[in-house]
C-alpha positions in Angstrom: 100.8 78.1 27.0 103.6 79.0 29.2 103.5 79.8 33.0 105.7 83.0 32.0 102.6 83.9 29.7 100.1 82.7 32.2 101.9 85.0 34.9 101.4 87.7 33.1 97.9 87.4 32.0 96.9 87.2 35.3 98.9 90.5 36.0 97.4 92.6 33.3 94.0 91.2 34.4 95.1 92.6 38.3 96.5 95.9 36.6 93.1 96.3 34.7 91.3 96.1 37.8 93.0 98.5 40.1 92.9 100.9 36.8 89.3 101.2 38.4 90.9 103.2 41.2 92.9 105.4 39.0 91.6 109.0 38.8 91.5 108.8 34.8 88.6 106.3 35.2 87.1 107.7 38.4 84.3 110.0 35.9 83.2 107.2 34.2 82.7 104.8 36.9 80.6 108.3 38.8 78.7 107.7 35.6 78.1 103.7 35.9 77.4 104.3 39.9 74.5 106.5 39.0 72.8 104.4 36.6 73.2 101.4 38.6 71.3 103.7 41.7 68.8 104.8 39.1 68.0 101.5 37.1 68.1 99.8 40.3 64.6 98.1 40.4 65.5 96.6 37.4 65.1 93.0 36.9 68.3 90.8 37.3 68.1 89.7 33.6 68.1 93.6 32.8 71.4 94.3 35.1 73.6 91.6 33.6 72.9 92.7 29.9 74.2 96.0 31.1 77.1 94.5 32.8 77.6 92.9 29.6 77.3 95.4 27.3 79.5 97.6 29.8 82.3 95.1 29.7 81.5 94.6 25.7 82.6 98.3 25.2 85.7 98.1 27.4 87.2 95.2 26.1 86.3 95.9 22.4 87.9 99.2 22.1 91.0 97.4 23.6 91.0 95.0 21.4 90.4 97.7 18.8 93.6 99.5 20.2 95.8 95.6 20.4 95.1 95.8 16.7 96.8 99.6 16.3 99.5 98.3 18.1 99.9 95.7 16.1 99.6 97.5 13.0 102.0 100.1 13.9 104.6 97.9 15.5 104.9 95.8 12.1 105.2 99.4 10.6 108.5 100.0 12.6 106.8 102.6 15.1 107.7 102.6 18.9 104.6 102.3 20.8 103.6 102.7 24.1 101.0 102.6 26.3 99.1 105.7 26.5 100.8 107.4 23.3 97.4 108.1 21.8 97.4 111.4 24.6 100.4 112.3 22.6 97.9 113.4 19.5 96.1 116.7 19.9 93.1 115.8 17.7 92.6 112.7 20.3 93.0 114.8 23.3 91.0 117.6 21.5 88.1 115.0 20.6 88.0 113.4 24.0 88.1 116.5 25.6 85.0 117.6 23.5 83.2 114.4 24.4 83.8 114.1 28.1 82.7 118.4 28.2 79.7 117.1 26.4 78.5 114.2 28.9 79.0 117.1 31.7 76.8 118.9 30.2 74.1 116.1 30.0 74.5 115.5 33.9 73.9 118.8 34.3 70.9 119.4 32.3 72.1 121.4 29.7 70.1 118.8 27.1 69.0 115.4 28.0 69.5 112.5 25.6 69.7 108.8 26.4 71.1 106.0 24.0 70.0 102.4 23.7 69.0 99.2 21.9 67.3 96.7 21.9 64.0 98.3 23.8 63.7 102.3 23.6 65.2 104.8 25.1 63.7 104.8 28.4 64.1 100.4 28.6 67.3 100.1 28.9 70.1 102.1 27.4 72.2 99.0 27.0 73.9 101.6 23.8 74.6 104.0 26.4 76.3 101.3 29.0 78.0 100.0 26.1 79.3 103.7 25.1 80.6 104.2 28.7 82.9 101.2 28.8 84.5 102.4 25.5 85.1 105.8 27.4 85.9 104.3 30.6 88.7 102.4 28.3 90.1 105.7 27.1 90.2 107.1 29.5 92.3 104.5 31.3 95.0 104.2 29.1 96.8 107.3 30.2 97.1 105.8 33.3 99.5 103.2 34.4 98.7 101.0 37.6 101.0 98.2 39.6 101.3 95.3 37.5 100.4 96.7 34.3 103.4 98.4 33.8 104.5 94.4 33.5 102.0 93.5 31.4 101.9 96.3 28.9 106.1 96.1 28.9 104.9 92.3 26.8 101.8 93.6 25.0 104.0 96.3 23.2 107.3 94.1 23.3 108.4 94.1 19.5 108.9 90.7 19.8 105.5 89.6 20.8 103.3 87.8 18.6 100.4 89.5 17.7 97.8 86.8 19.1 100.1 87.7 22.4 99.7 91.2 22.4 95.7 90.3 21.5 95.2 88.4 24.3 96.9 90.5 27.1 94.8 93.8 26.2 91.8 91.2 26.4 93.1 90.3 30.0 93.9 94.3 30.6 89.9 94.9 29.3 88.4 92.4 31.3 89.8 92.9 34.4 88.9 96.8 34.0 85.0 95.5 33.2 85.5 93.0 36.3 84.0 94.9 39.3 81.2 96.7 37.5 80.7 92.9 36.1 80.3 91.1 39.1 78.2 93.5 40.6 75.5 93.0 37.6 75.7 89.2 38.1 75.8 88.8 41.9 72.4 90.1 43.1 73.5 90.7 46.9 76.0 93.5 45.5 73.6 95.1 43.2 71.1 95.4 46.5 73.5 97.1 48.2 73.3 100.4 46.2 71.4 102.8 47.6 67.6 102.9 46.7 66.7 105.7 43.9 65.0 109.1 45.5 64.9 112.8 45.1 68.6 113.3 46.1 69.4 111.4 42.8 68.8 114.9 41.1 71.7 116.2 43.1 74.2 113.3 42.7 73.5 113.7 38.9 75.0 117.4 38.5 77.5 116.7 41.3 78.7 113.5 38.7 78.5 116.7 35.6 80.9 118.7 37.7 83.1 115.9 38.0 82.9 115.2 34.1 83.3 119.0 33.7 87.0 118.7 35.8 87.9 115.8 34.0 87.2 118.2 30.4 89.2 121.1 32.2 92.0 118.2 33.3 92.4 117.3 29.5 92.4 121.0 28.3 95.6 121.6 30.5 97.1 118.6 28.4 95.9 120.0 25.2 97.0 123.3 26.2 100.7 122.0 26.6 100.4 120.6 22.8 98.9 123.8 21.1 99.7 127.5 20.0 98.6 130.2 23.1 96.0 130.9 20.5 95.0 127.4 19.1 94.2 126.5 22.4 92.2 130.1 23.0 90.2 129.3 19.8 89.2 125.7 21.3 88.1 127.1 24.1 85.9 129.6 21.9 84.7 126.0 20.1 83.5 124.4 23.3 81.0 127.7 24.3 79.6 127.1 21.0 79.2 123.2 21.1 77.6 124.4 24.6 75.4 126.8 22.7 74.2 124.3 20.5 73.2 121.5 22.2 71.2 124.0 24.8 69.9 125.2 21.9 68.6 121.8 20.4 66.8 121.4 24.0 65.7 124.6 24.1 64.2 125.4 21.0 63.8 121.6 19.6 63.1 119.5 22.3 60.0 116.4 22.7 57.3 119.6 23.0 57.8 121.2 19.6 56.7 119.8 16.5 58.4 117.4 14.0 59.7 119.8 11.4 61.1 122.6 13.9 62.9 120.0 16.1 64.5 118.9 12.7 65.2 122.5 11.6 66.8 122.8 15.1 69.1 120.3 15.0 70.3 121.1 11.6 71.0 124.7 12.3 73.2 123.6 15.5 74.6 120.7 13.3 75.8 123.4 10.7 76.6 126.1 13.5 79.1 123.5 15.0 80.5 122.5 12.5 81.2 125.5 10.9 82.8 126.2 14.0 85.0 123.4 13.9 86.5 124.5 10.6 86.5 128.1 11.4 88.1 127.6 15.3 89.7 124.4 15.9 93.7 124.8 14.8 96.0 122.2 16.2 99.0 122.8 14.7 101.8 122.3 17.6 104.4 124.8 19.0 107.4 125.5 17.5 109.7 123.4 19.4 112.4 125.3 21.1 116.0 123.6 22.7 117.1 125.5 25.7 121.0 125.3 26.7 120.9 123.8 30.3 123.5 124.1 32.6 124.0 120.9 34.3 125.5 122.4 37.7 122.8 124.6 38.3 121.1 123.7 42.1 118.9 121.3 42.2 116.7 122.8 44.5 115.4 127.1 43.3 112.8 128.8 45.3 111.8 125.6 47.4 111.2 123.1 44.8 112.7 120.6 42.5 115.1 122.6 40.2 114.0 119.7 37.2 116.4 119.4 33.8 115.3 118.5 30.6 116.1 114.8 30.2 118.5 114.1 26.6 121.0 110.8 26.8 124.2 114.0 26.7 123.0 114.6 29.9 123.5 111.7 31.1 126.6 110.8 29.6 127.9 114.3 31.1 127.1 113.2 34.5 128.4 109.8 34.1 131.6 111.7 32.9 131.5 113.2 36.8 130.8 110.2 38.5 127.7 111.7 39.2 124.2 110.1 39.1 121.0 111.2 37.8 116.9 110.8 39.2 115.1 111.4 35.7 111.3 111.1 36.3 109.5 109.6 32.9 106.4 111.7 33.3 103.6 113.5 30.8 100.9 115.8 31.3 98.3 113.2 30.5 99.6 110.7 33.0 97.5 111.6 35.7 99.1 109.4 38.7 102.5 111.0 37.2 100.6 114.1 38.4 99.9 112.9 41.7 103.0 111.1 42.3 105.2 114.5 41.8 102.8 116.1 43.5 102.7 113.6 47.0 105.2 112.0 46.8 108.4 113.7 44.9 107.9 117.6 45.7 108.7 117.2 49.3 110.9 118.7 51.9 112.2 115.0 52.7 113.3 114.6 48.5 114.3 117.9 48.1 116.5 117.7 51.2 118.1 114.5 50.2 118.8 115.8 46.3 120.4 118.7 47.8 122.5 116.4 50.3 123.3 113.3 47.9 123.9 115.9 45.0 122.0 113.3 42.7 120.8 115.8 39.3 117.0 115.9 38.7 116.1 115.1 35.4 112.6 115.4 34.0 111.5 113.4 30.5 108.3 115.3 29.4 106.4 112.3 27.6 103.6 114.8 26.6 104.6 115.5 23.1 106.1 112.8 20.9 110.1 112.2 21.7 112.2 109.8 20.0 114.7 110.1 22.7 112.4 109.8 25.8 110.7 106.8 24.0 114.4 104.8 23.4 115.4 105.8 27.2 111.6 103.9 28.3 112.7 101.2 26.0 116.0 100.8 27.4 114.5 100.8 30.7 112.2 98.1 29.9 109.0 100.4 30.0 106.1 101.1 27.6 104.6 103.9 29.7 105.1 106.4 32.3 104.9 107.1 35.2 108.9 105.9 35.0 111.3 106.9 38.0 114.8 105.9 37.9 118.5 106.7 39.3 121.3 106.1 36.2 124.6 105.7 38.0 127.5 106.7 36.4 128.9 103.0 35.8 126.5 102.4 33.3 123.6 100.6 35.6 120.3 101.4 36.8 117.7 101.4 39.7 114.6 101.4 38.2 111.5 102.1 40.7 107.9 100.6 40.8 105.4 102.7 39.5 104.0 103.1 42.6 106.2 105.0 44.9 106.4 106.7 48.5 108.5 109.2 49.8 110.2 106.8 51.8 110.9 104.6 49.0 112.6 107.4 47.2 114.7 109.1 49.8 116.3 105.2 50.6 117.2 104.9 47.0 118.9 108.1 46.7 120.7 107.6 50.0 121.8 104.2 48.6 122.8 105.4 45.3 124.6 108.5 47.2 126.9 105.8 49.1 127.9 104.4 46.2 128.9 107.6 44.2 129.4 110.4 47.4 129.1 113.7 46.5 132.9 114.7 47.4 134.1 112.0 44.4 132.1 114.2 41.6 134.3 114.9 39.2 
């Protein structure tokens, strides 16, 4: 095994851990803090098997996904990291899902899953079920050194047992801290011990599962007709119906046959829904004529252009270079990044100084194009930021940026190509 391949094992296991900190994860970990409070007389023996099965569910539905990959690479498909957000049905479904744990931390209907021992034991099924969302929900989300890593993984090059064995490393080092707090009893004792405000923290952790449902509904909203996404809105109410309905009406007091009778009726009223409401067919796709010497500040904030490769050969024409952001609606540190960092008085005065055109590459939806400039680039995922000079070369930013950082790269690339040369 080479060091080059050792080097960047070990940076898709760092990039897996600070996913942790990412706010696409932050719901599911709220979830794995409050069991951890509430199981936390639990022997050691107990804990570790939940670790376990935790870390089991992460790094299986990764591997799950390394075999996707490889299936679609050999097909001749461009992949990326993150490019299942691209699919409506899988936003749609993990929307759904994630709307339906907030409804569990809230009350709405209790149910707890396990193996192994009962419901009430251990709910190893249930920590097993939260690391394959905790996966999912990472992978829109790219994190210092995984941008790296994943650039290998998806590499059409790569072997498969390579690409295997780096979403392995990317899995385990998400499953690392909850891990090591299972095996390591001193960390384990220092959670907080179980008591009445436990009731509190548990619908405060359904509101946050509730804003990570409404975050993905903006995504899927961006992928659907005005009324497709209307209609799965109407769905959701009546998945709520149903499931408060199942706890209402056929919950542990009531007998056998009405709990069953219950369940069936909200089975079939759900589903029926689903086939009456649910339509996902996509926008019609419009192409709007752009003028590329329109300001790039309007109305005190970043006058952004649709990225397309004419664009930039235009510009390079002018000896005139161009900041494209790689970005999606999914990507949710894209989010914050334009938000903190980008979308401020000190970039917006500098574009307007330097000149330098702001181009945006919406990832959301399926591109050819945007996915051949990330390839060109070197990059399986976004958050991607990037000045293309008019010679030909580029200065491609980390995925972490600051202000600062941004503002001395457009200054640099401004001295090379000044404003009063634009052709």
């Amino acid at each position: 095994m080479g060091t080059e391949l050792l080097t960047t094992m070990g940076l898709a296991f760092l990039g897996g851990v600070i996913l942790n900190v990412m706010p696409c994860v932050l719901p599911v970990l709220t979830m794995k803090i409050f069991h951890m409070v509430k199981h936390g007389q639990q022997s050691p023996s107990s804990h570790r098997l939940h670790g376990l099965a935790y870390s089991a569910g992460i790094v299986a539905t990764l591997m799950l996904l390394a075999v996707i990959v490889i299936g679609l690479r050999a097909s001749g498909e461009v992949v990326g990291w993150g490019m299942q957000f691209q699919n409506p049905s899988f936003v749609a479904a993990l929307t759904a899902l994630i709307f339906v744990f907030g409804l569990n931390s809230l009350g709405v209907f209790e149910i707890t899953l396990s193996f192994g021992g009962g419901a009430q034991k251990d709910g190893y099924l249930g920590s097993f079920i939260n690391g394959v969302v905790a996966a999912i929900m990472s992978t829109p989300c790219s994190a210092p050194f995984l941008g790296t890593a994943a650039a290998v993984a998806l590499a059409s090059e790569a072997a498969w047992w390579q690409t295997q064995l780096l979403f392995f490393c990317i899995g385990m080092g998400l499953a690392s801290p909850f891990l090591l707090i299972s095996f390591i009893p001193v960390l384990a004792r220092a959670m907080p011990r179980p008591g009445a405000w436990m009731e509190t923290f548990k619908h405060l952790m359904g509101f946050t599962l509730i804003g990570a449902a409404i975050w993905l509904y903006g995504v899927l909203q961006n992928q659907l007709t005005t009324s497709g996404a209307n209609w799965f809105l109407g769905f959701l109410l009546v998945l709520a119906v149903a499931l408060w309905a199942v706890e209402r009406f056929g919950g542990l007091g009531e007998t056998r046959q009405r709990a069953a009778l219950v369940r069936l009726s909200a089975l079939a009223l759900v589903v029926g829904a689903g086939f009456g409401m649910i339509d996902l067919s996509p926008p019609p796709r419009t192409s709007a004529v752009v003028a590329l010497d329109q300001p790039v500040v309007v109305d005190g904030h970043i006058n952004w252009i649709p990225y397309s490769e004419k664009g930039l050969a235009d510009m390079a024409l002018r000896s005139r270079p161009v900041f494209a952001d790689f970005t999606a609606d999914w990507c949710a540190n894209c989010k914050a990044n334009e938000k903190i960092f980008l979308e401020t008085d000190a970039v917006r005065s500098t574009l307007q100084t330097t000149g330098i055109l702001p181009m945006m590459a919406d990832f959301t939806n399926e591109d050819d194009e945007i996915a051949a400039g990330l390839k060109k680039l070197g990059r399986t995922a976004v958050p991607a930021y990037v000045i293309y000079m008019p010679d030909g070369t580029f200065d491609l930013m980390p995925e972490a940026i600051t202000t600062e950082m941004v503002v001395e790269r457009l200054e640099a690339a401004s001295r090379r190509f000044p404003p009063d040369q634009f052709r």
